[in-house]
C-alpha positions in Angstrom: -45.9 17.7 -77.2 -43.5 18.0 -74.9 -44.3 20.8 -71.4 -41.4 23.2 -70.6 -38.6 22.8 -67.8 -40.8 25.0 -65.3 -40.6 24.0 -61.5 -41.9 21.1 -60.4 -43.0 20.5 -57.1 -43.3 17.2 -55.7 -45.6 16.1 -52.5 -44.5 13.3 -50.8 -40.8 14.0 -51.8 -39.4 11.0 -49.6 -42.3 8.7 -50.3 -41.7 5.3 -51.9 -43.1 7.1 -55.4 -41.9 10.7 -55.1 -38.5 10.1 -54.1 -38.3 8.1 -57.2 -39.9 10.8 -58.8 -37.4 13.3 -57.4 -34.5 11.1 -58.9 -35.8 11.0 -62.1 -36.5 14.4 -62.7 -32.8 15.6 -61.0 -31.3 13.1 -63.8 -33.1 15.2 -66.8 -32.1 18.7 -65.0 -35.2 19.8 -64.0 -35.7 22.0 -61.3 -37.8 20.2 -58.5 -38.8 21.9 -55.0 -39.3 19.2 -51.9 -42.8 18.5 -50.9 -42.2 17.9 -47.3 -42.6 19.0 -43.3 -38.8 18.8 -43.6 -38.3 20.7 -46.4 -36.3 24.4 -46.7 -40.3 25.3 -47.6 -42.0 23.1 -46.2 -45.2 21.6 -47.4 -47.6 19.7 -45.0 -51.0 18.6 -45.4 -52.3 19.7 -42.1 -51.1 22.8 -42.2 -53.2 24.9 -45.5 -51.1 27.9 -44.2 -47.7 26.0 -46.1 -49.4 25.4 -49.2 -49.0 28.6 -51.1 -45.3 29.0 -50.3 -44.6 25.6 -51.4 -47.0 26.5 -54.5 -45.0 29.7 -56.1 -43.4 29.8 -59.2 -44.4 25.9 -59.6 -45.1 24.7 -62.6 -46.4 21.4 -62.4 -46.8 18.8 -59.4 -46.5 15.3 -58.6 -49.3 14.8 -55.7 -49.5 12.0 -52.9 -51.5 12.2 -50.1 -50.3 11.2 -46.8 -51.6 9.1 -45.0 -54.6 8.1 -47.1 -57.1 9.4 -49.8 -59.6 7.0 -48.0 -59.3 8.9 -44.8 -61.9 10.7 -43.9 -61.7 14.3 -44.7 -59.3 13.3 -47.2 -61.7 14.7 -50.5 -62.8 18.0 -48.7 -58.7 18.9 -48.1 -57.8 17.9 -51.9 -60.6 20.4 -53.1 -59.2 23.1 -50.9 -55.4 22.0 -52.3 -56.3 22.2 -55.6 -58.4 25.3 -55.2 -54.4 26.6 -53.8 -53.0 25.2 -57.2 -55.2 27.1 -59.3 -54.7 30.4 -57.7 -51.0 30.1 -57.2 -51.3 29.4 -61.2 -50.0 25.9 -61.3 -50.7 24.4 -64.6 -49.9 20.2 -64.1 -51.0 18.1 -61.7 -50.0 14.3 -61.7 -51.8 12.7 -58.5 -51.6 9.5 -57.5 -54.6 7.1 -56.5 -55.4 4.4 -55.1 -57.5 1.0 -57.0 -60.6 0.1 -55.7 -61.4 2.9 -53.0 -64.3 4.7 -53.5 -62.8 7.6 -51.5 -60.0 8.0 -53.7 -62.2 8.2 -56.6 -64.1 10.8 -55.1 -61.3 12.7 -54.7 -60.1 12.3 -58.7 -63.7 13.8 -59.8 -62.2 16.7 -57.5 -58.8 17.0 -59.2 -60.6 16.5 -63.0 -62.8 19.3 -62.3 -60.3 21.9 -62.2 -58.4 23.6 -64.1 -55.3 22.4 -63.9 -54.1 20.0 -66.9 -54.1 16.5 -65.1 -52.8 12.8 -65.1 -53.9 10.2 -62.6 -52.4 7.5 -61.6 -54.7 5.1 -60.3 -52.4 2.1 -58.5 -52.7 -1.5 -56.9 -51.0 -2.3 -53.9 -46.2 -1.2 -54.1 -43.8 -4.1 -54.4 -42.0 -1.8 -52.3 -44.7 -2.6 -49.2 -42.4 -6.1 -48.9 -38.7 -4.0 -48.6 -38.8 -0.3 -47.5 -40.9 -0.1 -44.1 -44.5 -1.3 -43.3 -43.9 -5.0 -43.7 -40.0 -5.0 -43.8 -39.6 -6.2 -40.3 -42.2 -8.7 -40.5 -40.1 -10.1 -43.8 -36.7 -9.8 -42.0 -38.4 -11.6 -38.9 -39.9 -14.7 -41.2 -43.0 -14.3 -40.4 -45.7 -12.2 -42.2 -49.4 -12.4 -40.2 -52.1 -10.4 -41.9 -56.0 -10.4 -42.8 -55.3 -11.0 -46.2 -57.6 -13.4 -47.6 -56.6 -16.3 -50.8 -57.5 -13.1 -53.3 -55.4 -11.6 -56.3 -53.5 -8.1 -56.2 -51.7 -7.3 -59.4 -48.1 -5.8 -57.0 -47.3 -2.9 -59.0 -43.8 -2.1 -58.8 -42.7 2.0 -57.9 -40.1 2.2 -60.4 -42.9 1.7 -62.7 -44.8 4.6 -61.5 -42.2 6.8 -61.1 -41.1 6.2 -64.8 -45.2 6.6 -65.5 -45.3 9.9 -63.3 -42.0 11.2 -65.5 -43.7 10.7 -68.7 -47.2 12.3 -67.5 -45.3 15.4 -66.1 -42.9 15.7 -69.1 -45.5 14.9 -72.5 -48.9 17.0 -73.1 -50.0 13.8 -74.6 -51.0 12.5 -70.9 -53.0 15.0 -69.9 -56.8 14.4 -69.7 -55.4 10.6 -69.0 -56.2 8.0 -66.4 -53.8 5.2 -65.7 -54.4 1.7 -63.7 -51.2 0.8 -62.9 -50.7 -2.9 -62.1 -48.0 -5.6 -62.0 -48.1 -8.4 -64.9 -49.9 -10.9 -63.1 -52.0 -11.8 -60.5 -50.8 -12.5 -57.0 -52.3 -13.7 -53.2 -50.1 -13.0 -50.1 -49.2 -16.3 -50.0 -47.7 -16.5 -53.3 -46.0 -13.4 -52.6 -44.3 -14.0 -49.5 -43.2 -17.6 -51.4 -41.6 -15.5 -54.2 -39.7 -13.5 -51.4 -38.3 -16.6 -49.4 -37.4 -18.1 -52.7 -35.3 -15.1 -53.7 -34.2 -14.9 -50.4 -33.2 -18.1 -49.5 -35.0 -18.0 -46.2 -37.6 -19.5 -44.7 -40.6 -17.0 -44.4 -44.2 -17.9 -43.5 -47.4 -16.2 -44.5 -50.2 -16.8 -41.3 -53.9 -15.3 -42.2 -55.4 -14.1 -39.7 -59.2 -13.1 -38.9 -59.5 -9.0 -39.4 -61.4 -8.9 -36.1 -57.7 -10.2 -34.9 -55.8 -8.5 -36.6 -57.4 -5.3 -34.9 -57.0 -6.5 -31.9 -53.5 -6.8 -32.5 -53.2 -2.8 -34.2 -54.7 -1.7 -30.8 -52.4 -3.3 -28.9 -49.7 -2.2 -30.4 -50.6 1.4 -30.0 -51.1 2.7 -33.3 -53.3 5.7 -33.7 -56.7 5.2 -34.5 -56.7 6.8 -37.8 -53.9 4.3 -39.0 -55.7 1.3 -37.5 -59.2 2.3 -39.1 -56.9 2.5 -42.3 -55.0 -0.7 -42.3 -58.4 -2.3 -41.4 -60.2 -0.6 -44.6 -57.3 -2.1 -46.6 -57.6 -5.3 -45.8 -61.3 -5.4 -45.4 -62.6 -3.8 -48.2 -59.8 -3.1 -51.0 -58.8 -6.4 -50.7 -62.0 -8.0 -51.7 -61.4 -9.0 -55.2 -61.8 -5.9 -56.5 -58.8 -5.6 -57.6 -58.0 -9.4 -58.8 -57.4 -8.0 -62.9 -54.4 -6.5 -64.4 -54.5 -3.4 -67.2 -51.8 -2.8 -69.4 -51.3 0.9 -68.8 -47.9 0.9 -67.5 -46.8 -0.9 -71.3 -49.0 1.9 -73.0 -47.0 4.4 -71.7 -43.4 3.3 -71.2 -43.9 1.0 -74.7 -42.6 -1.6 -72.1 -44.1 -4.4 -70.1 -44.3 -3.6 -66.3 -41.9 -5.3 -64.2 -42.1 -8.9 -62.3 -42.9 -8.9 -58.7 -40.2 -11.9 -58.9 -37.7 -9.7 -60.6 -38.5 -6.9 -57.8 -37.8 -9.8 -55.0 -34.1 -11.3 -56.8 -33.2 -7.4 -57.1 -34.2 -6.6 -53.4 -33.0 -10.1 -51.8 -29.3 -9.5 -53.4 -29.4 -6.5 -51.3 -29.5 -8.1 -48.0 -32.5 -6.2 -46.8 -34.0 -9.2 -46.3 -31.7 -11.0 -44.0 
């Protein structure tokens, strides 16, 4: 059954998922309102006192958290949110996860607790990571040096959940759902920086390094401590093997196989983002 056109409000509205999102849902005419500090109301996570303005007349929402659901903190300030949602009369919720963290799990039992009709979109590690910030200078620079051990991560691509998000906010027949969205097939760092070179036509190396390095080198940098602890608990812990297994949720709903990382890579190198 298919919802109505009410507002939808999406939370990380220049995110590598929600401004996909946004896209999508301006291409079917639906009225969308700007999750964001920058937005004409603005919507911040560390600021409760924004959520209810951001939360009127809304409909139905597609939720990220920034920076982390495994931050701690992160599961006591999603059951205030969706405390908000309920009594600002929101109906939908679509909220993204993340595989293998126990934290983010914590903080789904929070969102299917409520009232609110829900979808969640449990996901392995963005193609995206590779071309739109985080490891995009590393790429351009040709050389890629992280903890990342010889372990499989099924790359999901964002198109993929954005399409997945449109579907879940737009069909009654998600809600009550759980999705594990992966990538086809199983890939280790290694392979995946080989599959960007290749569509390149560049030279790029992949150097693993020890995680007790690879803190060192965070602090040095000058990070802040919360995004160091978090890069650390990425590498350390999600990475672990966990993860090494694809589902085929992203077919089940789109009735179409989920897109290649390689794809992704000859799509992104004839850009010149890369280079």
């Amino acid at each position: 059954m298919k919802t109505n056109d009410g507002l939808v409000l999406v939370i990380g509205a220049t995110g590598k998922t929600g401004g996909r999102v946004v896209q999508r849902l301006h291409a079917q005419g639906r009225p969308v309102r700007l999750g964001s500090r920058a937005a004409s109301i603005p919507f911040d996570w560390q600021r409760p006192d924004t959520w209810a303005a951001a939360m009127t007349g809304v409909n139905a929402m597609y939720v990220t958290y920034y920076p982390d659901l495994a931050i701690p903190g992160a599961v006591d300030t999603i059951k205030s949110f969706v405390a908000a949602a309920e009594l600002a009369g929101v109906e939908r919720i679509v909220f993204l996860s993340g595989r293998g963290e126990e934290e983010a799990q914590r903080a789904e039992e929070v969102v299917k607790a409520s009232a609110l009709k829900w979808t969640i979109l449990r996901c392995s590690w963005f193609s995206q990571n590779f071309s739109e910030n985080f490891l995009l200078e590393q790429v351009q620079a040709g050389e890629i040096v992280l903890p990342a051990a010889n372990v499989g991560e099924p790359f999901v691509d964002a198109d993929d959940i954005a399409d997945v998000a449109l579907a879940a906010l737009s069909d009654d027949v998600h809600a009550g759902r759980l999705y594990e969205l992966t990538g086809p097939r199983l890939l280790s760092f290694k392979e995946v920086i080989a599959e960007i070179a290749k569509a390149a036509g560049r030279d790029i190396r992949y150097v693993q390094i020890t995680p007790d390095q690879y803190a060192a080198a965070l602090k040095e940098m000058g990070l802040p401590a919360d995004f160091q602890w978090l890069l650390n608990y990425l590498f350390s812990t999600v990475l672990d093997g966990r993860n090494a297994f694809t589902t085929g949720d992203v077919e089940r709903v789109l009735g179409r196989p989920a897109r290649e990382f390689r794809d992704y890579a000859q799509a992104v190198a004839a850009t010149g983002v890369w280079h």
